[in-house]
Backbone as numpy.savetxt, mean C-alpha at the origin, in Angstrom:
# Nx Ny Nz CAx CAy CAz Cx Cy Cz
6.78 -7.77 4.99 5.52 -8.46 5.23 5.54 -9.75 4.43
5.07 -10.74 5.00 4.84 -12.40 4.44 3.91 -12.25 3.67
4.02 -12.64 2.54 2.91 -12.82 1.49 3.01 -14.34 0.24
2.90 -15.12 0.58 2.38 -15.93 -0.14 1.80 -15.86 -1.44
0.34 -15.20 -1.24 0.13 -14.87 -2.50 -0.62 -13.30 -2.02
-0.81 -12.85 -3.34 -0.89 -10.77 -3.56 -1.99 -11.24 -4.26
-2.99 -10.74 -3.87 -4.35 -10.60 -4.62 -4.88 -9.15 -4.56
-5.30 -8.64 -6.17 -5.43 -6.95 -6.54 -6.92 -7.32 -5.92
-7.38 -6.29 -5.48 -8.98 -6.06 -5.77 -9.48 -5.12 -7.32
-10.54 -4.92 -7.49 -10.70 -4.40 -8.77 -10.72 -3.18 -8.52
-11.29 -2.72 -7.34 -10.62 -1.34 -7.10 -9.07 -0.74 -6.91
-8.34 -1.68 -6.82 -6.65 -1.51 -6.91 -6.18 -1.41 -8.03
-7.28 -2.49 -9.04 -6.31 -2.10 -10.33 -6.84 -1.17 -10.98
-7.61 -0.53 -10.59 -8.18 0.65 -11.55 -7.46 2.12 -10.83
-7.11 1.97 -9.61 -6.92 3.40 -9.08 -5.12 3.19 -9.88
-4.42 1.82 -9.68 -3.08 1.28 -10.65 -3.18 2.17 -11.42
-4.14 1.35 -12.70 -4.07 2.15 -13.89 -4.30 3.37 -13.85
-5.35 4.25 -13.38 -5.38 5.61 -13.16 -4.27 6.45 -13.09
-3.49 5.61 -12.01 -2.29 6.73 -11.23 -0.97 6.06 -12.06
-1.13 5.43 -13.04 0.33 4.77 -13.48 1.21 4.04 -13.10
0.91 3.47 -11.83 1.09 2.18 -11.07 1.00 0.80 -11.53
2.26 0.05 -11.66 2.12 -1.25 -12.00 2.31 -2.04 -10.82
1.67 -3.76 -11.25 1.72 -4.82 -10.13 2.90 -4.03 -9.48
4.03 -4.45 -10.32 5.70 -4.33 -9.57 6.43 -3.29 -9.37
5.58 -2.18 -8.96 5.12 -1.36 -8.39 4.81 -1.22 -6.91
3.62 -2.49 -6.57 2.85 -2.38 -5.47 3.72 -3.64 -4.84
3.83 -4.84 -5.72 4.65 -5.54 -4.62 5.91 -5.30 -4.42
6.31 -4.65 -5.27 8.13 -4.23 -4.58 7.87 -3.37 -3.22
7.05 -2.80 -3.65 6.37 -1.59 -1.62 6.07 -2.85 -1.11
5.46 -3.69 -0.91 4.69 -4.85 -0.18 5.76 -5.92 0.23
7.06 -6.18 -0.35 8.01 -6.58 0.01 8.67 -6.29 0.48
9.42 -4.65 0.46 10.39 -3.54 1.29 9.87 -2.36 1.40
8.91 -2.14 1.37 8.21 -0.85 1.93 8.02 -1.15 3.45
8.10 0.29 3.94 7.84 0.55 5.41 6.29 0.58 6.13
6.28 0.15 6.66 4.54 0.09 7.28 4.92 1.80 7.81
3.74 2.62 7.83 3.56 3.65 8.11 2.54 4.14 9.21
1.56 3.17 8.71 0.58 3.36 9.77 -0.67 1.46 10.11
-0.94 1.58 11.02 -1.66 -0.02 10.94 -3.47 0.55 11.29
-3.87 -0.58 10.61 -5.57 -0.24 10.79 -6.05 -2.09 11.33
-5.51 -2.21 12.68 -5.61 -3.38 13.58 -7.27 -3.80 13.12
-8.35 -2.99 13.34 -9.37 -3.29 13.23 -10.25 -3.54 12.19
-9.38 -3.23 11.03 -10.41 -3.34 9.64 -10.88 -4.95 9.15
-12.00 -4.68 8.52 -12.27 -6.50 8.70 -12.34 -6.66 6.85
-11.95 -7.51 6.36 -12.11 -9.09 7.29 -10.70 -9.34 7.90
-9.75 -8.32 7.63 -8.47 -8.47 8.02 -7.82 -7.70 8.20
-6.59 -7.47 9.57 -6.00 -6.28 9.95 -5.18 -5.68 8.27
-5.32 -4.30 8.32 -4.25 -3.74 7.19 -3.25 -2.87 7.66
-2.45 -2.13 6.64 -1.53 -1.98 6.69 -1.29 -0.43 5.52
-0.84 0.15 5.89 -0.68 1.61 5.27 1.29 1.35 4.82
1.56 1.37 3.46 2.97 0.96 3.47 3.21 1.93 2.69
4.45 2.37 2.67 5.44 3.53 1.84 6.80 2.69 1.51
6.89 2.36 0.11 8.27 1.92 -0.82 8.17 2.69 -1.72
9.70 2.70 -2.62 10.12 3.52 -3.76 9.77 2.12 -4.55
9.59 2.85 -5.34 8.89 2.71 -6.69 9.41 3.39 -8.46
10.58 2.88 -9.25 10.89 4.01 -10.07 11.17 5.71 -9.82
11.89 5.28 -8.11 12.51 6.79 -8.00 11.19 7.31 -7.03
10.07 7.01 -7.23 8.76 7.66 -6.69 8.39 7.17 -6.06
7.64 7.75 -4.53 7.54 7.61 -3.48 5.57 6.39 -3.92
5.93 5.48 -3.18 4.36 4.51 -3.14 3.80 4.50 -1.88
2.43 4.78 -1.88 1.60 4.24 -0.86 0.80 3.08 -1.18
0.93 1.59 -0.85 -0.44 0.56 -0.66 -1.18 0.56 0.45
-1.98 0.46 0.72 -2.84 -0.12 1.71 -3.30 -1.27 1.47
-2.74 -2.64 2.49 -3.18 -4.11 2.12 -3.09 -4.33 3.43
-4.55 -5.30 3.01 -4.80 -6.58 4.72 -4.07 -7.48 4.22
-3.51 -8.11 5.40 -2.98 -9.57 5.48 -3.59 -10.23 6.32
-4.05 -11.73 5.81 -4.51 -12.70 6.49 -3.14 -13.90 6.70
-3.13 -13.49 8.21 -1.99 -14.15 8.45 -2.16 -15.79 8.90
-3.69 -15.95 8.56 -3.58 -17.59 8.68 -2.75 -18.17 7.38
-3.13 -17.75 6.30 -2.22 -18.13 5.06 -1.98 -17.42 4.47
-1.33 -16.28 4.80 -0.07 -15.44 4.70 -0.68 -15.07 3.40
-2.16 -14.91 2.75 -2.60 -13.88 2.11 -2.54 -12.45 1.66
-1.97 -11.70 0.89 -2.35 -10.24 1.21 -2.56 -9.82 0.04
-3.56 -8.74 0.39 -5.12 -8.18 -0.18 -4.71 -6.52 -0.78
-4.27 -6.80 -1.84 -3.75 -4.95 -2.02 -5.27 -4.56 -2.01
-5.73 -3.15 -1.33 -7.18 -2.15 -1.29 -7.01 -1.44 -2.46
-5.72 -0.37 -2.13 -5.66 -0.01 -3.35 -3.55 0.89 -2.96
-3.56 1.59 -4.01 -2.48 2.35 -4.15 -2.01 3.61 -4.61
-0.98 4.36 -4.27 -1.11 5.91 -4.81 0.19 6.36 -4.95
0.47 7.51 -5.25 1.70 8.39 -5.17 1.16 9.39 -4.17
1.49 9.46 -3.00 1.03 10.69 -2.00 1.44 11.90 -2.84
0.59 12.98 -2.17 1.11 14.07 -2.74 1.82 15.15 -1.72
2.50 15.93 -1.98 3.27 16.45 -0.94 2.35 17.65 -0.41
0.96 18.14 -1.10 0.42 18.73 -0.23 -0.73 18.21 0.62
-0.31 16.97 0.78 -1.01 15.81 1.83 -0.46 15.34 3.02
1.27 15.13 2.66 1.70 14.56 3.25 3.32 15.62 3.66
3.71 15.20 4.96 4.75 15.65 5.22 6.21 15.50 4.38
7.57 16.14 4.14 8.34 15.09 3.55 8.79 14.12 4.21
8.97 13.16 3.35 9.46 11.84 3.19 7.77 10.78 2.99
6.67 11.51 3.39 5.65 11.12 3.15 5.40 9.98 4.01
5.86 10.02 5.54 5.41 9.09 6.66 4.25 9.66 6.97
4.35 10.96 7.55 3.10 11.87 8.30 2.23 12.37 7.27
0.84 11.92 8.11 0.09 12.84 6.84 0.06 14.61 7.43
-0.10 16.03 6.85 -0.26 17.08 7.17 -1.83 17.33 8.06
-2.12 17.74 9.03 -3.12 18.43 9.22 -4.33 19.32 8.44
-4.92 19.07 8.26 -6.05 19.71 7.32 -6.50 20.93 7.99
């Protein structure tokens, strides 16, 4: 994904710090992480559900990109957990 510039929200850096997540962390996923899932409709800008390694450990971000100037908006970020998610942590499990 094109990014220009990475802007945290304050809810990103707190769920970060929470979960032990650093910046370079979220943009190493935001640079070679896999899109997983897309949310075309979220406003003010389409996002993006991404999965990169991270220190061995599996990352989820969720970030809009505004692709007029190649903006992107980390929401926030996590370590899935495996009784959430399928392995390799593409699919989420059924509830």
């Amino acid at each position: 994904m094109k990014c220009d510039s990475i802007i945290f929200s304050g809810h990103a850096i707190t769920r970060m710090f929470d979960r032990g997540l650093s910046k370079a962390d979220v943009i190493s996923t935001i640079h070679s992480g896999e899109i997983i899932f897309d949310y075309p409709d979220d406003e003010p800008y389409p996002s993006k559900l991404l999965l990169g390694m991270a220190r061995n450990i599996p990352v989820h971000v969720v970030v809009a990109h505004d692709k007029k100037d190649y903006a992107c908006y980390v929401i926030t970020a996590y370590i899935p957990s495996s009784k959430l998610w399928h392995i390799g942590f593409k699919t989420r499990k059924q509830q």
